[in-house]
N, C-alpha and C positions, 0 to 999 in steps of 0.2 A: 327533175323539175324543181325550180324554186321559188317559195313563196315566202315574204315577210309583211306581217299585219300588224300595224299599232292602233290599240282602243283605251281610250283612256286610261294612258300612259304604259300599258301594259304591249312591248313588241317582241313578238314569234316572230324568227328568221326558221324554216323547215329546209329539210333538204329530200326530196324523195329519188332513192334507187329504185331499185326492183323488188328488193326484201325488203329494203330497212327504209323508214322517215327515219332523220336526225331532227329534234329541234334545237336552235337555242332561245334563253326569254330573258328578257332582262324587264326590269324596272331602273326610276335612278332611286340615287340608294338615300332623298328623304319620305320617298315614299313605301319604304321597306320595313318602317316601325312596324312590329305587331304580325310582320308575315310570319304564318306560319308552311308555307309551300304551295305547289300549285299541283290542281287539279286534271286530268287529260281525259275527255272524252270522246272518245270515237264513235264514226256512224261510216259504216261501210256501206255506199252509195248502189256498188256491183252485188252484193249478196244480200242486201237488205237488212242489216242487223246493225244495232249501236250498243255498246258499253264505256263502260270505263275502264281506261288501262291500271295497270293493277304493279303495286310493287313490294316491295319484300319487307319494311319496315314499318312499324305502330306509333302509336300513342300509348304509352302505360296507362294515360286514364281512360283508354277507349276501347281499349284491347280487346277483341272480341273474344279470346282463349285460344285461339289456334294452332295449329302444330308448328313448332319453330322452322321455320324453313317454308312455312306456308305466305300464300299472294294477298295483298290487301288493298283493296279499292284505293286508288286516289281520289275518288269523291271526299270517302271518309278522313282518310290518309295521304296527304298531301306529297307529293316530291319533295326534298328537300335540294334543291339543285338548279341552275338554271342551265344545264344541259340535260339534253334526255333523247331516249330513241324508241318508237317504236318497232321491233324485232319480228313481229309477228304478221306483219305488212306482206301482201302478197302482190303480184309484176299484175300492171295493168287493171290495178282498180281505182277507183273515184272514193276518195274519203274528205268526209268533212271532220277534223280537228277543234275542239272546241279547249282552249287551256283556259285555265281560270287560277287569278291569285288566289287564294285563301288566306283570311285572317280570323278575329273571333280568339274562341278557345276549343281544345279538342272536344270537350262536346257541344260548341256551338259553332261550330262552322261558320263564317259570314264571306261570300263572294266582296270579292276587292274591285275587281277589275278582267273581263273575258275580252280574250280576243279571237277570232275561228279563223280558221285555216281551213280553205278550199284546196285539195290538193292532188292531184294522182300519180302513184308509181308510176316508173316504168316500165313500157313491156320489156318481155326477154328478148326480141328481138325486133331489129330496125333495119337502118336502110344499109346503114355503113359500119356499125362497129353493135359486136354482139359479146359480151360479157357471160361469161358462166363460170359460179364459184361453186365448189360444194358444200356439205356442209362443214366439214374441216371440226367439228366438235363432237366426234364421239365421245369423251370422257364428257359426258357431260348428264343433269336434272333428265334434260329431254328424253334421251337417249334410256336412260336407266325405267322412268315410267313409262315408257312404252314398251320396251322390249326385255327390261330384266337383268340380273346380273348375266345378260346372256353374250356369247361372239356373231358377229352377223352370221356367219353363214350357219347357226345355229336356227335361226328365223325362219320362218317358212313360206316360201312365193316369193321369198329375197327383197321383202318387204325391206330391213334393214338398212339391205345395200342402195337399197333406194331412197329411203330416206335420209342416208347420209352422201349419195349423188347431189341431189336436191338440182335434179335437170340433168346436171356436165355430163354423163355415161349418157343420157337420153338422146342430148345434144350433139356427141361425138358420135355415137352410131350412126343419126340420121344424116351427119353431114355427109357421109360414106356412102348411106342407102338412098341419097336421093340423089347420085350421080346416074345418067343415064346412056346405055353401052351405046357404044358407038360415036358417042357424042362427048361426052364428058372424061378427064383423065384428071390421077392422084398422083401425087409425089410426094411419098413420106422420108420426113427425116427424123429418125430416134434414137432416143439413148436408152432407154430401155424399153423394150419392144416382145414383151411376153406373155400380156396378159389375153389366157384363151379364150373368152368370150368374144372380145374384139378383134383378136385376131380371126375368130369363126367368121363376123361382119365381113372383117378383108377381104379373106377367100371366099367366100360366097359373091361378092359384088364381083371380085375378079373375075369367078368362073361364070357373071353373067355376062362378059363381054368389055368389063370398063378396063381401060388401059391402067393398071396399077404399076409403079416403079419404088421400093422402099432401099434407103441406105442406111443404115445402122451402126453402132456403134460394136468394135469388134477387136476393143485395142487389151483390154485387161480380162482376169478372169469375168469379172465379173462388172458389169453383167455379160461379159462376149458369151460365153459356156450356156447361159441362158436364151438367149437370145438364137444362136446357134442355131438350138435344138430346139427352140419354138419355130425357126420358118423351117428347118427339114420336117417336123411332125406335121404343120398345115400345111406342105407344098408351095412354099413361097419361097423359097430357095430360088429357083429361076428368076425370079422379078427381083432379086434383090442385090446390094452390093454392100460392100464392110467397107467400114471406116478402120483405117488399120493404122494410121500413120498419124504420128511418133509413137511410139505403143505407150508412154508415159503419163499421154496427157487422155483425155476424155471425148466425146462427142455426144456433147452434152444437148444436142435441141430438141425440141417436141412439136413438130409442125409437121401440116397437111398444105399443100399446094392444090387448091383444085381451077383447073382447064378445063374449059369450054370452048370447042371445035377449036382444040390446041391453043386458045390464048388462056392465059394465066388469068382466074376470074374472080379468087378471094384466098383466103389463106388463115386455117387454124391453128395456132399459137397461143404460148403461155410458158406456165412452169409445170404444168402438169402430165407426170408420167404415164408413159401407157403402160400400168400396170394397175392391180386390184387396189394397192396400197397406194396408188398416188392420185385415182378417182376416189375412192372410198374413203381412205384414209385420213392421212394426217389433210392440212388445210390449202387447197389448191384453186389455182383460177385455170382457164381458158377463156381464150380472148379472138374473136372472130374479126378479121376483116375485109368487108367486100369493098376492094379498091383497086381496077387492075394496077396499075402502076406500080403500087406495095409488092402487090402477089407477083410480077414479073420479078422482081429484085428478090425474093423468096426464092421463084424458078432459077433464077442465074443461080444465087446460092447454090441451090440444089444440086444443080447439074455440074457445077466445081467439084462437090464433096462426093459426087461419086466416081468423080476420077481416081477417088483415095490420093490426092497428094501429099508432096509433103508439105512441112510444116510451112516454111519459106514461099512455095509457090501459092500455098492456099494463102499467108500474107497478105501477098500483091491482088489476088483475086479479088478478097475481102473489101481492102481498102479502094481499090476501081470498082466496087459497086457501091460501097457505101463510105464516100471518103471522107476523112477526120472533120463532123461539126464543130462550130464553134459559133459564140456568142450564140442568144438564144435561138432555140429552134423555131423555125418559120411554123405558121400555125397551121392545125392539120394534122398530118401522120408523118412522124421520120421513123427512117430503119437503119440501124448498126447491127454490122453482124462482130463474130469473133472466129478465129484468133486476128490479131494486130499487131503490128511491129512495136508500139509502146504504150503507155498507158495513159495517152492521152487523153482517150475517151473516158475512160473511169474518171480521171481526171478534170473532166467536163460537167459530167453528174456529181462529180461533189462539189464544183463551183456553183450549179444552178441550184444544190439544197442549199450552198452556204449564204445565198441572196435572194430565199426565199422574205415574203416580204411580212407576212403574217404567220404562217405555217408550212409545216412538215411532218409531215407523214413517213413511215419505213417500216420493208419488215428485211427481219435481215434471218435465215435458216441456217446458216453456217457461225453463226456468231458475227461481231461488229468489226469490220476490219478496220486498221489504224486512220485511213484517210476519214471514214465517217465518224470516227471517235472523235477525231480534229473536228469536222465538222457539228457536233454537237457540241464541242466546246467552244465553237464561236461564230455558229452561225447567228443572224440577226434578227430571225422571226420570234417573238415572243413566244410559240407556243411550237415545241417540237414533239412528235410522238413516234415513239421504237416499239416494237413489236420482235419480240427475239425468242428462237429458239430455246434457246438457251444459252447462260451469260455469256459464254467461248463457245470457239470452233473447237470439236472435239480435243480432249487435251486429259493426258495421263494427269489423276491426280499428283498435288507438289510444287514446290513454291512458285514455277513459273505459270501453271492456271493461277492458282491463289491470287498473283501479280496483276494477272488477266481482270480477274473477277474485282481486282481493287481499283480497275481504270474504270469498267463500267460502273460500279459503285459511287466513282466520283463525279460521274456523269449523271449517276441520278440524282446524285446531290442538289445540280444546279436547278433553280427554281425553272428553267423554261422547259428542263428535258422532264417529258411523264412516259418511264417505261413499262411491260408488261413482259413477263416469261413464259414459256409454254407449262402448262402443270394442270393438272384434275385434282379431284376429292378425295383423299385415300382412307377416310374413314367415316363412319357411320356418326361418332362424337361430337363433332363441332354444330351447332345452334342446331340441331337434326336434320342438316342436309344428308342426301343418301351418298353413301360411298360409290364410287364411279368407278367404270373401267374402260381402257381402251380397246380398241378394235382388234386389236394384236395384228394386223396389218403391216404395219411396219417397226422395223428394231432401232432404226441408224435416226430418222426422224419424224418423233411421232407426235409433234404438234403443226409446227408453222412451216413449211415447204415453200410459200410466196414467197415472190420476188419483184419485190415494185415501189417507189417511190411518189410520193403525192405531193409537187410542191403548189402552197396556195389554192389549194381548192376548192377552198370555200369564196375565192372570189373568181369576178368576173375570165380572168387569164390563169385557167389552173392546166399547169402538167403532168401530165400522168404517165409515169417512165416504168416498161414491164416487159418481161418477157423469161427468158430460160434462165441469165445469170445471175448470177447471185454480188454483183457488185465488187469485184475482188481482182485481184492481179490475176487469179489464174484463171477466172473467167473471161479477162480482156484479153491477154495476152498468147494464152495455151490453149484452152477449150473452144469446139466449136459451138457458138452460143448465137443467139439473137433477141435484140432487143426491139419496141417498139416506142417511139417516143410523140405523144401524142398532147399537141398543146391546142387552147381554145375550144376544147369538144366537154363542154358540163355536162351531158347525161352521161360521159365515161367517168369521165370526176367524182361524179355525183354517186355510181353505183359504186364504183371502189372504196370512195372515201366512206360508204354507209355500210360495206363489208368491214373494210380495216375497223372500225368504232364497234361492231358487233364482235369480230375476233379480240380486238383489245381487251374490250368490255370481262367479256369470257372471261382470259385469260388471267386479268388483273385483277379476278373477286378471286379466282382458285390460287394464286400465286400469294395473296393477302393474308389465307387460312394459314400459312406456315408460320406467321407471325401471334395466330389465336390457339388460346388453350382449352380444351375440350368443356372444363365447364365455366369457362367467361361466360356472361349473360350476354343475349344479344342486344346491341346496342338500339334502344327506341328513337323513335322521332323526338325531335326536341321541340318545348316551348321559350328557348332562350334565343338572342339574337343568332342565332346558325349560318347568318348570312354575311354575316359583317366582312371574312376574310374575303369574299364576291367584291370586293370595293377596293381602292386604294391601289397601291403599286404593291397585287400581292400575284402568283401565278391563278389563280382562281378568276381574280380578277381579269387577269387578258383573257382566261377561255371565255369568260363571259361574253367578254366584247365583240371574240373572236366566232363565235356559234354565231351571233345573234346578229353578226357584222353589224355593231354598234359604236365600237369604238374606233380614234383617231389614227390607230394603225390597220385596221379593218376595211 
């Protein structure tokens, strides 16, 4: 949902997901003399409760003493930003927004200018497209005060693992448990397929009568050895078939097909592994859609890759179900799968970010491959945003990472590109934040696992390109992969692009500490113009414009 409200002179553009409101605010900038930040107050319509959101920086002269690393009222303590998100928003409530300039002095406060935002999340779930991310931020504040320098499964009543689900385990069970025998049929296709609670789900719905068929990936050790021995130990062995061919490459998809009285009726997909570490873990989506049409093109998939062909034949099959788009995608849902005879569809996704028209959005888990590094060098939206694993695809330290790390360096350089790396707290020293730890969940990768693209989202025709690949030749070409490309639909826009701004967010305060020294002072709110680079031809300036769709490229 989106709402933009101007009150003397003062305009909120909102954007609500499920979790997250985005705002942006702008003023024009001769009425910015004297601001000192803006104020956000919230009234939760569904629980009955209102405060003020609260954020992490002071006034020196107003300082109330508090432990460094502690929350301080925007009442008192203004924003200093004219982006901001509420984080703590929950699917399906009614909230009234209330932003207010602030100006005066830090002990006298004086309102400038309020504008309120009527607004509501989204629910978790609708007619035609269902999103579910998890929390994807174990290293993280949250995480440490609740539960301790502790590992989930240290927790007890797996309270943990549930709060870093935050839904997706809850979600993917049920999809499974509310199939009904006789009536309803699954068709799973995974790449890695061993995590035993969900597998208990499988077999139990199996052994209540629903037609189950899973195929697997079965080409390398690993995970084939895994995988193996998780359907001989549950008895799923019979209902299953391996992906076996080329043995070189992967079978790499994560989707559920589910049939109702045999037609294909919706289909769950994403990046998200069936396993502990790719629910739990590092940072993952699933993506629901009830559309037969889609979920037929899923079921064809399917029933190709259990043939286990070869590379060549599954080709042809590929391309006759989902054959090479081009110029933009009609609006709605498209679906590509992988492997492909060339790389023209990569090829496609990096012309549609290269013309996007305001923004772009990316997360990339394998590191940047060369065609989107080109395209961050010359794409034409003012305001592009990376989300990375980390800076390269895995690579033996030496001068050709080093090489690596000097292409994305120059890409951060550029004023339109703002990137973030995967990284947590690793000590207790820096402004008294707590030292953080991971889930130990995963070794290979343990932040950013999406894979999805947002071009222009924040306007009226935003794309939203996601699914199992990771954007790369050997995802088009080799691996069996599937994507979903979904243009015109803003409540998917809307929830991802207020995910991607939460994970970013994250990422780029912990990835920032490696630049501070334990005992720098924390940087306080300022009384000087702090707003000035907000204006002009500077990149602050387009997010400005670009949040609060304000401006002439917006």
């Amino acid at each position: 949902m989106r709402i933009t409200q101007t009150t003397n002179g003062l305009r909120v553009h909102a954007i609500a997901g499920t979790y997250v409101v985005l705002f942006g605010f702008d003023l024009s900038e001769s009425e910015c003399d004297g601001l000192l930040g803006f104020s956000i107050h919230r009234q939760d319509l569904t629980e009955n409760e209102a405060y003020y959101l609260s954020g992490s920086k002071a006034f020196v002269e107003t300082d109330p003493g508090f432990p460094t690393g502690a929350q301080f009222s925007t009442r008192d303590h203004p924003i200093q930003s004219f982006q901001w998100a509420d984080y703590s928003a929950k699917p399906g409530h009614a909230y009234i927004y209330t932003i207010t300039a602030k100006k005066g002095t830090p002990q006298n406060l004086t309102d400038f200018a309020s504008s309120v935002i009527h607004i509501s999340t989204e629910p978790v779930t609708a007619t035609e497209h269902n999103v579910f991310f998890n929390r994807g931020v174990s290293g993280s504040q949250a995480y440490i005060n609740r539960f301790g320098d502790n590992p989930p499964d240290a927790i007890p009543n797996r309270k943990a693992f549930e709060w870093l689900s935050r839904g997706l385990n809850e979600a993917l069970e049920a999809y499974v448990q509310s199939c009904v025998p006789g009536v309803d049929s699954l068709r799973i296709a995974a790449y890695e397929f061993y995590y035993e609670r969900f597998l208990d789900v499988v077999k139990a719905t199996l052994d209540a009568g629903v037609d189950i068929q899973i195929v697997y990936d079965a080409r390398q050790d690993n995970p084939k050895l895994k995988n193996i021995a998780a359907m001989q130990a549950k008895g799923l062995d019979a209902v299953s078939f391996q992906r076996t061919q080329p043995a070189s490459y992967i079978s790499h998809n994560k989707f559920i097909v589910k049939l109702h009285n045999g037609v294909p009726h919706s289909v769950w997909t994403g990046g998200t592994n069936f396993t502990e570490g790719g629910i739990y873990g590092h940072s993952n989506v699933a993506h629901v859609v009830e559309d037969q049409q889609v979920a037929q093109k899923f079921l064809d998939y399917w029933q190709v890759l259990a043939q286990d062909p070869t590379s060549s034949v599954l080709k042809n099959s590929v391309e006759a179900i989902t054959p090479h788009p081009d110029g933009m995608p009609p609006n709605g849902t498209t679906v590509i799968f992988s492997p492909r005879k060339n790389l023209d569809a990569l090829i496609w996704y990096a012309e549609l970010a290269r013309n996007a028209s305001d923004s772009l959005f990316m997360t990339f888990a394998f590191g940047m491959p060369d065609v989107f590094k080109d395209v961050y060098a010359t794409a034409q939206a003012h305001m592009r945003f990376a989300l990375l694993e980390q800076k390269t695809r895995s690579m033996r330290e030496g001068p050709e990472k080093q090489a690596e790390e000097g292409k994305i360096q120059q890409l951060r350089n550029k004023s339109e590109n703002v990137f973030a790396v995967g990284d947590f707290i690793r000590t207790n020293e820096v402004d008294g934040w707590l030292k953080e730890r991971l889930s130990g969940l995963n070794a290979h990768v343990r932040y950013v696992h999406n894979k999805f693209m947002l071009i222009d989202p924040l306007g009226d025709d935003p794309i939203v390109i996601c699914g199992s690949a990771n954007f790369s030749e050997a995802s088009t070409i080799r691996n069996d992969e599937n994507m979903l490309v979904v243009r015109g639909n803003t409540r998917v826009a809307d929830i991802y692009l207020g995910e991607f701004m939460r994970l970013y967010s994250h990422f780029a305060f912990r990835e920032s500490l490696q630049w501070r020294k334990p005992d720098d002072p924390p940087k306080p709110l300022r009384t000087d113009d702090w707003w000035q680079d907000y204006y002009g031809n500077t990149p602050r300036s387009h997010r400005r414009a670009c949040f609060a769709r304000s401006g002439d490229d917006c």
